[in-house]
Each structure stands twice: as structure tokens, then as C-alpha cells.
C-alpha positions in Angstrom: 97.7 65.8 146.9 98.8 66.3 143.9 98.7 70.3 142.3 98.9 70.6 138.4 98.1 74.3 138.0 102.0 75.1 138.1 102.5 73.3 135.2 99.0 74.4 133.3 100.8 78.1 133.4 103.6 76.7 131.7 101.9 75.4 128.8 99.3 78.4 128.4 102.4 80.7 128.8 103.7 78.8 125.3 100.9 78.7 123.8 99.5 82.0 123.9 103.2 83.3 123.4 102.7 81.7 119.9 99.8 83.0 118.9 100.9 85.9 119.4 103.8 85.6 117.3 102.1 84.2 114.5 99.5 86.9 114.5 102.0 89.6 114.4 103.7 88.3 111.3 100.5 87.6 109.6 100.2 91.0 107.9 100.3 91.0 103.8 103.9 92.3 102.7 101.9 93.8 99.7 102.3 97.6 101.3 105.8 97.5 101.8 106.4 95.8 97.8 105.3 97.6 94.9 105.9 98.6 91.3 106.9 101.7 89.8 103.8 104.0 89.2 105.1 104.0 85.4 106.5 100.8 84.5 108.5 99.7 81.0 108.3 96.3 79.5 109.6 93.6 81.6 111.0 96.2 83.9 113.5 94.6 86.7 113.3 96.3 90.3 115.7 95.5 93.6 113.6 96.5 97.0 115.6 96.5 100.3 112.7 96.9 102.8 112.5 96.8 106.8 109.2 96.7 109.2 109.0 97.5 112.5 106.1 94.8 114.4 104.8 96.1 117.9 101.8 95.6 120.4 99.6 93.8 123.1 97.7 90.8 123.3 95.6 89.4 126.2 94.1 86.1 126.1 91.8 84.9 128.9 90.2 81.1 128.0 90.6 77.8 130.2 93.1 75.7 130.8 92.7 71.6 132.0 95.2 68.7 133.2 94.3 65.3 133.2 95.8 62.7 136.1 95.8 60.8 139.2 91.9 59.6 138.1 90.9 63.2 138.0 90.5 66.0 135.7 91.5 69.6 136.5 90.4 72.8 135.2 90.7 76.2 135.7 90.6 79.6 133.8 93.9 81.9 132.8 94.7 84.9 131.7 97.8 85.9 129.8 99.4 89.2 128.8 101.7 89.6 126.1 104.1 92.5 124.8 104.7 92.1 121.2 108.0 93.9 119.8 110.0 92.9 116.5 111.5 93.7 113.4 111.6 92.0 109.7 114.2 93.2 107.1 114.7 91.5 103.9 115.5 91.9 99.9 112.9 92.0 97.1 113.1 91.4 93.4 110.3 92.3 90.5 110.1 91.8 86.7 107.0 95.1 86.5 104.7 94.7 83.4 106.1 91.2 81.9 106.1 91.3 78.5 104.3 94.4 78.4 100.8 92.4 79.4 100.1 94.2 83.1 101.1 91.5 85.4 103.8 91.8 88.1 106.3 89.0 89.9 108.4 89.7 93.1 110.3 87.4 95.0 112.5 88.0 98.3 114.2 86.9 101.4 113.6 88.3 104.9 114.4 87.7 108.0 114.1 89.0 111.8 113.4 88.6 115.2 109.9 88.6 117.3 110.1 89.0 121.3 107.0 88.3 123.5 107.2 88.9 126.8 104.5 87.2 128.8 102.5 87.1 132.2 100.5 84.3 132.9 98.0 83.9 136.1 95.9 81.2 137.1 94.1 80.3 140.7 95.2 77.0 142.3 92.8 75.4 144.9 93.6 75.9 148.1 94.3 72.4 149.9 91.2 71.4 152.5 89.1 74.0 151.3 91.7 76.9 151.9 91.4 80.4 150.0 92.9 79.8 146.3 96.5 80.5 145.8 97.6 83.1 143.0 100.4 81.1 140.4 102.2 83.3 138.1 104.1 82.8 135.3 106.7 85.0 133.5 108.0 84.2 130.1 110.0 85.5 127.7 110.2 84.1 124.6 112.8 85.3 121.4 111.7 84.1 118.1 114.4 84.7 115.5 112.7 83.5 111.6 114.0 83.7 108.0 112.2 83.0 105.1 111.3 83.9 101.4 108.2 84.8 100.0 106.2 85.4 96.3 103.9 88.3 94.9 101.5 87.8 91.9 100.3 91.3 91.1 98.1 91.8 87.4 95.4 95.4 88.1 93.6 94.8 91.2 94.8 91.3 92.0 97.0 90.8 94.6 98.4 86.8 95.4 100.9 86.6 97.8 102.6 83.4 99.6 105.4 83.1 101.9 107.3 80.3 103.9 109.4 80.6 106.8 112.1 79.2 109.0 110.8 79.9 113.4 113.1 79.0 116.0 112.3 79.6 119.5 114.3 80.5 122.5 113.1 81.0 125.8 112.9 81.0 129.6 110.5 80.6 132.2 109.7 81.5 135.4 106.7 80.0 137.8 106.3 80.6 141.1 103.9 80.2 143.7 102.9 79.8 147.8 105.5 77.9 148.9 107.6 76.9 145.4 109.6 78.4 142.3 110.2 76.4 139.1 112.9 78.3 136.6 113.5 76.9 132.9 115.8 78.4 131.1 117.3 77.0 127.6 114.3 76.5 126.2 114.0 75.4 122.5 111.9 75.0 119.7 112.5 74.6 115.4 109.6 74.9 112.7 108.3 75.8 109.6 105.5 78.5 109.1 103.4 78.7 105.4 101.1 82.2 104.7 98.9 82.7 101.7 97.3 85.9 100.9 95.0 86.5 98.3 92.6 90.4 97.3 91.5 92.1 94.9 90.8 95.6 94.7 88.3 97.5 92.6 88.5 101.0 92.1 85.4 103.3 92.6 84.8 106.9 91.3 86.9 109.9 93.3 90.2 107.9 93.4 88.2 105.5 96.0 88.4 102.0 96.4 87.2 98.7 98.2 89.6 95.8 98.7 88.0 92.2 99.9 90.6 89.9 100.7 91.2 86.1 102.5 94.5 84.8 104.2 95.9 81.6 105.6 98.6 81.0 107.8 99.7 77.2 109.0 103.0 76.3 110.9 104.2 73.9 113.5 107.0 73.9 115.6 108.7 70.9 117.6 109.4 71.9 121.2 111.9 70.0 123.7 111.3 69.3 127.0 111.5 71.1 130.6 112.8 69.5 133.1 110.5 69.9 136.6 112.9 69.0 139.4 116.4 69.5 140.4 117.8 66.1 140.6 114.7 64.0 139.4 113.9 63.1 136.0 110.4 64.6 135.8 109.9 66.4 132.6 107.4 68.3 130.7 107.0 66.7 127.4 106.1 70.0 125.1 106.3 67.6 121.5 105.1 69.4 118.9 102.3 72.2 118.1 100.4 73.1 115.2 99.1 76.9 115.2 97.0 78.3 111.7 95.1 81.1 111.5 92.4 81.7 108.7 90.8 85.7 108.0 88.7 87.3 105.5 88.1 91.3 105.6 87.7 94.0 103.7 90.5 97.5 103.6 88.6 100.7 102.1 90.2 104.0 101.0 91.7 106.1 98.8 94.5 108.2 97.3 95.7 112.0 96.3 98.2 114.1 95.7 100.3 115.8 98.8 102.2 118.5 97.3 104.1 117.7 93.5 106.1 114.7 95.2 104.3 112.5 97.1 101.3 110.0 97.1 99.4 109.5 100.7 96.8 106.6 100.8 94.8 106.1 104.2 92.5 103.2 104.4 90.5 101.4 106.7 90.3 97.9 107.5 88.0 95.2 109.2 88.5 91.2 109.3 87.3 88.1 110.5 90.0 85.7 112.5 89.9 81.9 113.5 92.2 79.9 115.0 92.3 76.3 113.1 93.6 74.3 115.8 94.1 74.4 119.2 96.7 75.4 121.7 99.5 73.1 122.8 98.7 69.5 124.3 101.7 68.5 126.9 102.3 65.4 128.8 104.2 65.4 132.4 105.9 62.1 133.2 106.4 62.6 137.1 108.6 59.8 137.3 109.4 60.4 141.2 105.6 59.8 142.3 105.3 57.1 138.9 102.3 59.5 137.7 101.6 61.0 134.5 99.0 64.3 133.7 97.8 65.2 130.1 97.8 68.9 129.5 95.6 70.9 127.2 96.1 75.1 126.8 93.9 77.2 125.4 94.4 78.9 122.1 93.5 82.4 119.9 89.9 81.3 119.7 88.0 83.9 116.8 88.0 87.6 117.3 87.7 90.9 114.9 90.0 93.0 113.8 89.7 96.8 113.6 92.2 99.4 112.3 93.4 101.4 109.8 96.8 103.3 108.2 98.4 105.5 105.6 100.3 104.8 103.1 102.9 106.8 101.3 105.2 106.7 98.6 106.8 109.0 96.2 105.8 109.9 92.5 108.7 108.4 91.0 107.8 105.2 92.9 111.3 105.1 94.1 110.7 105.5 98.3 107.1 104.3 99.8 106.5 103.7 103.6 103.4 102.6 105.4 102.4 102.7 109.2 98.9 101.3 110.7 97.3 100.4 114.2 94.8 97.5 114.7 92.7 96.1 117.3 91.5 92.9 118.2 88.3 92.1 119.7 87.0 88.0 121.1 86.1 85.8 124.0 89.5 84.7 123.9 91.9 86.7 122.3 92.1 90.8 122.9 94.4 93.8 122.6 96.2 95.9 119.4 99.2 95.9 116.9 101.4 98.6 115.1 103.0 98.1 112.2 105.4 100.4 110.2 107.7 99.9 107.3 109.8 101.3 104.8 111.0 100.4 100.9 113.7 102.2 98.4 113.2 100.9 95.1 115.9 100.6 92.3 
């Protein structure tokens, strides 16, 4: 009898490894690129900036194979330990023309690691007690990309594409077996769209609704299942997009005759667009094929809040902030830090 929960870890494994990189570069650039706080006609700034990406996600949902006339299903759960870095160069023309309304462009690149554990239950044959399969993965995603600000008062518009590759290995390993990939490889392109608009309210307060949209896909290879067979894991290609509406609230003083501190709070709305990945195993040794499906983000809320600082002269401005996440699906938190010099 056939077993396909070793390879239903394998594709969860994936899938909720990218979820969880696209959700941790789904935060707006917009706190890390600024403009002067008093800004000449068609004033030119240069930005090198740098953010540090960190956190934990756990996503428990169901995963199903379909194959040999029968259809299998069974839930996971997956733990994931976020960690990465972007780094990149911004330019701005501040005030065009002397009409309010700010343009930045930039290039960035960096690196996200998520490093995964994956558990799911496979039936025990005859009507045995269930055996325990577990998955380890570890998954580098290197990206470079380039990405556009719109700023004019309280409107913010901000866009971005980007360049993910994927390299990774896993490990799966059960009762009585032990299935090792290593090499793994993936290419893609990833598009993000942010768009807010902030209104000011008396005491230096303000409320800030905003809606985002981030869409990629990424072609994966395949994984081969057996040391001198040709049974293979056809990954293909997955589509991941994420869509989110919230709201950050806050305000802004004075610390001492230098600096600018800004603490907000923030809530949004998240849901996944499409699914997880869809895999096809071509067992070539037993002439048998099985359809998988993974699960992906699902919906959740997202809960935080931050600071941001920068100085008077608008030349130095930092931010650092903590969210969490809360679905049926998709739990856990992010930090986020970063740092900008302006000249």
C-alpha cells in the first residue's frame, strides 16, 4: 500500500516556506524613504537605507494527495523562523517644481532565510497507531529589485518589482525511511503595490487608512524521490498574492532640540489570493502518479505597532516595529527595523 504523506510534507514544507517569505517583505518601504522636513524647489536627495526582517510563523491547515483510485487527506502543521536583511539605494526629486509632490526611485536587494518544521500523521498500515512524518527545511531566498514612491501631503503610492530565487534543501524522515533533497531550485518575479493616505487630526495626531497588493510566481524544479529510480516530484510553478487593507494611528513630538519620535499603531486585514502549491509525483517504478495539493496563508489579522524616529534636519531617520498575526491558518509575529542617511 501505497503512503503519500511523505511527499504531502514536502510540498506544505514549500509552500508555507513561501508564504512566509512573501509576507515578511510585504511591509511599505515608506518609513525607511522620506523627504527633508524643509524641502527647496525640485530638491534632489540620495538615501542609502538597510532593514533588518525577523520572526515566526505557524501555519496549521490540510493537506490532500490524489492516486491509486483514492484520495488522501490529512492535517499539518508548520513552523517557520523568519530572518533577513534588505539593503538598497534611493533617489528623490522633494517638492517638484515647487507644487508639493515627491518622486523616489531605488534598487535593493537581500536575502530572506526560513527555516521550517513540518509534521503530519501517516496512517498506520492494518489499522496500526499513526506514524509521526517530519520534515525539515531550509530554504535561502536571495531577491533584488527596484521600486517607486509617489508622495504629494498625505498621499502615499508606492510600487515595487522584484527578482526571488530560491535555494534549498530538505529533509523527510519517517518509521522505517529518510528522503534528503538537497540542490533545490526555484526563479521568479514578485510585483507589490501600496497605496494610503494620511489625514492629520488636532494635537499632532493622525489616522492613516491604507490597501496593498502583492502578486508573484516562481517556477520550481523537480526532486528526485529515489536513489537510482526516476521518480520525481514535479513542483512546476506557484503563484502566491496577498491582498490587505488597515489602518496605522499616531502621532509625533519633539524629543529634545534634535530629534522627531513617531509611535503608531496598526491593524490590517490579510487574504491570500490563491492557493498553496499543486505538485504531481510520477512514480515511474510502480507506473503510478498522485496529484498534490498544500495548503496556503488562508486570512488572518494583523496587530502591532512601532516608532519612528528621525532627525530635525531630516538627514538620519530609523524605524523599528513588532506585529502579530492572528487566523485559522496562518499564526505567529514579525520585527522589523531599518535605518536611512539622507544627502
Amino acid at each position: 500500500v501505497f503512503d503519500p504523506t511523505m511527499l504531502m510534507t514536502v510540498t506544505s514544507a514549500l509552500s508555507a516556506g513561501l508564504t512566509s517569505y512573501h509576507a515578511a517583505l510585504s511591509e511599505p518601504l515608506k518609513p525607511i524613504i522620506g523627504r527633508p522636513l524643509r524641502c527647496s524647489p525640485s530638491q534632489i536627495t540620495t538615501s542609502p537605507f538597510v532593514r533588518a526582517i525577523g520572526g515566526e510563523d505557524r501555519m496549521s491547515a490540510s493537506q490532500s494527495a490524489e492516486g491509486f483510485g483514492s484520495t488522501t487527506s490529512s492535517p499539518v502543521q508548520t513552523k517557520n523562523k523568519v530572518a533577513g536583511f534588505q539593503a538598497g539605494l534611493d533617489f528623490g526629486v522633494c517638492n517638484i517644481g515647487g507644487n508639493g509632490w515627491d518622486f523616489n526611485i531605488g534598487l535593493s536587494g537581500g536575502q530572506v532565510s526560513v527555516d521550517g518544521s513540518t509534521t503530519l500523521d501517516s496512517p498506520g498500515a492494518g489499522g496500526a497507531a499513526s506514524v509521526p512524518i517530519a520534515t525539515k527545511s531550509g530554504l535561502s531566498m536571495p531577491f533584488f529589485g527596484a521600486h517607486a514612491i509617489l508622495t504629494a501631503g498625505g498621499f502615499n503610492l508606492e510600487i515595487g518589482v522584484r527578482q526571488d530565487r530560491l535555494n534549498g534543501s530538505i529533509l523527510s524522515s519517517g518509521d522505517s525511511f529518510t528522503m534528503q533533497s538537497s540542490g533545490l531550485k526555484g526563479a521568479g518575479f514578485s510585483f507589490t503595490g501600496l497605496a494610503s493616505y494620511r489625514f492629520m487630526l488636532p494635537y499632532a495626531f493622525f489616522i492613516e487608512p491604507h490597501v496593498g497588493i502583492s502578486s508573484g510566481s516562481m517556477n520550481l524544479g523537480n526532486i528526485a524521490l529515489g536513489a537510482g529510480t526516476s521518480d520525481t516530484l514535479n513542483l512546476g510553478q506557484i503563484s502566491t498574492g496577498m491582498i490587505r487593507g488597515g489602518v496605522n494611528v499616531g502621532t509625533a513630538f519633539r524629543a529634545g532640540s534634535g530629534l522627531i519620535v513617531s509611535p503608531f499603531a496598526h491593524f490590517s486585514l490579510w487574504s491570500q489570493m490563491s492557493g498553496g502549491l499543486s505538485a504531481q509525483a510520477t512514480l515511474t517504478s510502480i507506473g503510478e502518479t498522485v496529484a498534490l495539493k498544500s495548503p496556503g496563508g488562508g486570512s488572518f489579522a494583523q496587530i502591532g505597532g512601532g516608532l519612528q524616529m528621525r532627525s530635525t534636519g531630516g538627514g538620519m531617520s530609523a524605524f523599528i516595529r513588532g506585529d502579530m498575526r492572528f487566523g485559522d491558518v496562518m499564526q505567529g509575529y514579525a520585527l522589523n527595523g531599518g535605518l536611512r542617511l539622507m544627502f
